[in-house]
C-alpha positions in Angstrom: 24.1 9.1 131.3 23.5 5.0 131.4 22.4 3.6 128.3 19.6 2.3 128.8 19.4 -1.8 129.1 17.9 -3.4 126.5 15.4 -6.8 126.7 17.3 -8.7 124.5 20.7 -8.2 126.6 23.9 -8.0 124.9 24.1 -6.8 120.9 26.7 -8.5 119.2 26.6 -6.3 115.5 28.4 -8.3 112.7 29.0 -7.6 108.7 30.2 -8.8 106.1 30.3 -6.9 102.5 26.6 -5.8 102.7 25.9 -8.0 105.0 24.6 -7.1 108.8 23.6 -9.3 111.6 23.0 -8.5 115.3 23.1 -11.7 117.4 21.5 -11.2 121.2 22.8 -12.8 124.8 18.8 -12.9 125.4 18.4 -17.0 124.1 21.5 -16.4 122.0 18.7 -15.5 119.5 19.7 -13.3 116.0 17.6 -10.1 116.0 18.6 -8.5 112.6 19.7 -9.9 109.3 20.0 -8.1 106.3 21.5 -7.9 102.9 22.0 -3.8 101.8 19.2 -2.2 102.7 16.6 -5.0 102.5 15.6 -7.3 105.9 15.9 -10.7 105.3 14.6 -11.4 108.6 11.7 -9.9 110.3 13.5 -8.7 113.1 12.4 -6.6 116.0 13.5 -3.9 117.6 16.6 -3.3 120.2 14.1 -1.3 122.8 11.4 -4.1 122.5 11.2 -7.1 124.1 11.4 -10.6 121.5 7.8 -11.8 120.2 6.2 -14.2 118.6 9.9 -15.9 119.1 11.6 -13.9 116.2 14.8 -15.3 115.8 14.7 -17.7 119.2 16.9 -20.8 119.4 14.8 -23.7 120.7 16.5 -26.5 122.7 16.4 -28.8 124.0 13.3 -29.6 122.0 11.1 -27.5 119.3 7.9 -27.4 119.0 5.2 -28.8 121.9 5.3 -31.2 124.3 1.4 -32.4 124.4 0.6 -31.7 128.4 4.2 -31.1 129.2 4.7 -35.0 130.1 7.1 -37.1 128.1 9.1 -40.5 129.2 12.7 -40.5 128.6 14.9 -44.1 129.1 11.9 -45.4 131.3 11.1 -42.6 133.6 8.2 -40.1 133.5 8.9 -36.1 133.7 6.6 -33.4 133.5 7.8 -29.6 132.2 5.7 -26.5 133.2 3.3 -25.7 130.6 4.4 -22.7 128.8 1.7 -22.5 126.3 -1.2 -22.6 129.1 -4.2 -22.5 126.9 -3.3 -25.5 124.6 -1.7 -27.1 127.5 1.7 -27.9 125.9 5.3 -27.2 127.2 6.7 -25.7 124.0 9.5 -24.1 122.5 12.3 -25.6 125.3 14.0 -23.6 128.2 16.9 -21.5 126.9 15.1 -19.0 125.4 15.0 -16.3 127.6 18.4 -17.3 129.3 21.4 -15.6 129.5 23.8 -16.5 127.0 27.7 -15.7 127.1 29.7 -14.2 123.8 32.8 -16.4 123.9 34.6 -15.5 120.8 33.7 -12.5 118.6 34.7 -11.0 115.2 34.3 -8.7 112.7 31.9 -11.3 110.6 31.2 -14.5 113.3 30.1 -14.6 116.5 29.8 -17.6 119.2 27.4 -17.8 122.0 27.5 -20.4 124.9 24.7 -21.4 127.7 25.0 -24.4 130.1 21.6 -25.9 130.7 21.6 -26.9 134.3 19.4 -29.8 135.9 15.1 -28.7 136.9 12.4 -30.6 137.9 11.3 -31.5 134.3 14.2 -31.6 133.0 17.2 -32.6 135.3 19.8 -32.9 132.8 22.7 -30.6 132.2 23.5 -29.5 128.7 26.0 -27.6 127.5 24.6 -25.3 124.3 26.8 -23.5 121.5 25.7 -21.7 118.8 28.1 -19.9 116.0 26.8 -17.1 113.6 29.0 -16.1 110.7 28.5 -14.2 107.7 29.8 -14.8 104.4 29.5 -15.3 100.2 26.6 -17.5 101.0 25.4 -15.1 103.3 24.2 -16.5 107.2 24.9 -19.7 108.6 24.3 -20.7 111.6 25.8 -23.7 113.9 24.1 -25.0 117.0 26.4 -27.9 118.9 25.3 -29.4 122.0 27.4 -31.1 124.4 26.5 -33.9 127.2 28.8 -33.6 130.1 27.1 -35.8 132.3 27.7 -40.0 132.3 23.5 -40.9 131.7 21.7 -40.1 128.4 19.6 -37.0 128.0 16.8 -36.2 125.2 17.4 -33.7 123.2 16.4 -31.8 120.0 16.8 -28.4 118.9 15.4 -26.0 115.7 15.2 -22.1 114.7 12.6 -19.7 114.8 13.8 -17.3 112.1 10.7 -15.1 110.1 11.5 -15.2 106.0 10.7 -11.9 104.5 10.6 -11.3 100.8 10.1 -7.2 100.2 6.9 -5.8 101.5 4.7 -7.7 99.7 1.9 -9.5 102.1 2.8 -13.2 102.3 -0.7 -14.1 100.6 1.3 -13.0 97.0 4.5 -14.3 97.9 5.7 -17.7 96.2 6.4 -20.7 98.4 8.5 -23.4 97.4 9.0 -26.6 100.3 10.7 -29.2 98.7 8.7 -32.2 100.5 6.8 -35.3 100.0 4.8 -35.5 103.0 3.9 -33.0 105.7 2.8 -33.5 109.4 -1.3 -32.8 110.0 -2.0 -31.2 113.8 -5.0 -31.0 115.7 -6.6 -28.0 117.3 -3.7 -27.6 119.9 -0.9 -27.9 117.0 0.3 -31.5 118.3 0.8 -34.1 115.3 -1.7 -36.4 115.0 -0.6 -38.6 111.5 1.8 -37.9 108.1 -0.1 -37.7 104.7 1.5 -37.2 101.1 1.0 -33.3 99.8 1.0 -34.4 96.0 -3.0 -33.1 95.2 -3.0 -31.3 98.7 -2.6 -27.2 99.3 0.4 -28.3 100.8 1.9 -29.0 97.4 5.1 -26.4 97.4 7.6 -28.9 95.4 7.0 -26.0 92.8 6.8 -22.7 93.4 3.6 -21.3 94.0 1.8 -18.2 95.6 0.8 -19.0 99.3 -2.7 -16.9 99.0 -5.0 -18.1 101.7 -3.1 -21.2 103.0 -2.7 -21.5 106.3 0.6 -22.8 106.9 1.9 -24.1 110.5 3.2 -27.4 109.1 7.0 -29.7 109.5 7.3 -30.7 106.2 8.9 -34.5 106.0 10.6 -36.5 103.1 12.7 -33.6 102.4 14.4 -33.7 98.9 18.1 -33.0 99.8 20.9 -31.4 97.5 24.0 -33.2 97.2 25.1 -31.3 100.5 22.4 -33.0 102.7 20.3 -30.2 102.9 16.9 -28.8 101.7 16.2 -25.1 100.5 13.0 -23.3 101.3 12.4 -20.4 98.8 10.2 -17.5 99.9 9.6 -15.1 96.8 12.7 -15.8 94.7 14.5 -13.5 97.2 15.0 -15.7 100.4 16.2 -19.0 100.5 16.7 -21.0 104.3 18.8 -23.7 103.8 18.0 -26.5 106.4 17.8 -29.9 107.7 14.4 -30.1 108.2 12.2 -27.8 107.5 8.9 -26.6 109.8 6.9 -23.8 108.2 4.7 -20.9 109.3 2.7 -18.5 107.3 2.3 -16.5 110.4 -1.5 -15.6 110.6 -2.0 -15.1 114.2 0.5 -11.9 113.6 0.4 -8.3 112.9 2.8 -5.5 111.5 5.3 -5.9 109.1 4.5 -10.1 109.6 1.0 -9.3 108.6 -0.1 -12.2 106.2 -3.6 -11.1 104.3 -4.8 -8.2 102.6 -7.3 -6.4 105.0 -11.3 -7.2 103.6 -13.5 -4.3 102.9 -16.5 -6.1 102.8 
């Protein structure tokens, strides 16, 4: 009998000591990571179909575009709008394409996708991402390659969920090490910077998230000697990065579920 297919396409399964990882050809996406027997990630499923874009890599830009329009080396483009009822193109286009597994081992992984030229974006892009496991436990390497003779925009980010145990993320400690964050309007496009020093936005120390609502970039990143910023989730999680967008995900349920339930 077939096995059945799964949504997220191929399973690429990778460990290292304790370690496990399972990288997806669905977006080239990373489904499970976990250290023993506790997630790290919330993951999902290999029967279920991604949501809420657990794990997703987003290229060639993150985030929204506000009404899908943007101008690029003096010419106008419009994308399809992918978030319909803020009206925003978000999140890029290689997320639910096919990615190939080009080199695979025991502990790392590599995934390549060719972007090739649409209406809103007719630009071709050649994507990479590496996944390897090791003493520091997951990194992760996106490279992206122009193989065309004309510029292209281009930006790209993770959409990985922290977990800390099974505590609800109300009780959890947060620690962003940032000066200033971005402020959004009511369809989550940036509207102006401010500082977070007397703000609830204030995670230079650690502190428990409680009722914040947090779907913030954080900017004015302090940086280790490496270049890089860690974001600590509970003492137990720490996402090393190079900027740092955070989401304390409230519009969820199940195991991302962020508040206790009221009985009033």
């Amino acid at each position: 009998m077939q096995e059945p297919i799964s949504p997220s396409g191929e399973q690429v399964e990778l460990s290292s000591g304790d370690q496990r990882a399972v990288v997806v050809g669905v977006g080239g996406g990373l489904r499970v990571y976990a250290a023993g027997d506790r997630p790290v990630l919330d993951g999902y499923s290999v029967v279920a179909m991604c949501s809420s874009g657990r794990g997703q890599l987003l290229a060639p830009w993150p985030n929204r575009i506000e009404d899908g329009r943007y101008e690029f080396d003096g010419r106008s483009y419009q994308l399809a709008l992918d978030e319909p009822e803020r009206r925003n193109a978000i999140h890029g286009l290689v997320r639910w394409s096919h990615w190939s597994v080009v080199e695979r081992e025991t502990d790392r992984a590599a995934l390549e996708y060719r972007l090739h030229p649409t209406p809103g974006y007719p630009f071709t892009l050649d994507l990479r991402v590496e996944y390897s496991l090791g003493e520091d436990g997951l990194s992760v390497r996106v490279q992206a390659t122009n193989p065309g003779e004309e510029a292209l925009p281009y930006g790209v980010g993770a959409h990985p969920y922290l977990m800390a145990g099974d505590s609800l993320v109300d009780g959890l400690e947060l620690r962003v090490p940032a000066e200033t964050a971005l402020i959004s309007d009511e369809r989550s496009l940036p509207i102006g910077r401010q500082p977070v020093d007397g703000t609830e936005l204030d995670f230079r120390a650690p502190k428990p998230i409680r009722s914040v609502q947090l779907d913030h970039c954080f900017t004015d990143l302090v940086r280790d000697d490496d270049g890089r910023a860690g974001v600590e989730l509970g003492g137990r999680a720490t996402l090393w990065v190079d900027e740092s967008s955070t989401c304390s995900p409230d519009g969820l349920i199940g195991s991302c579920m962020r508040r206790e339930e009221s009985t009033s």
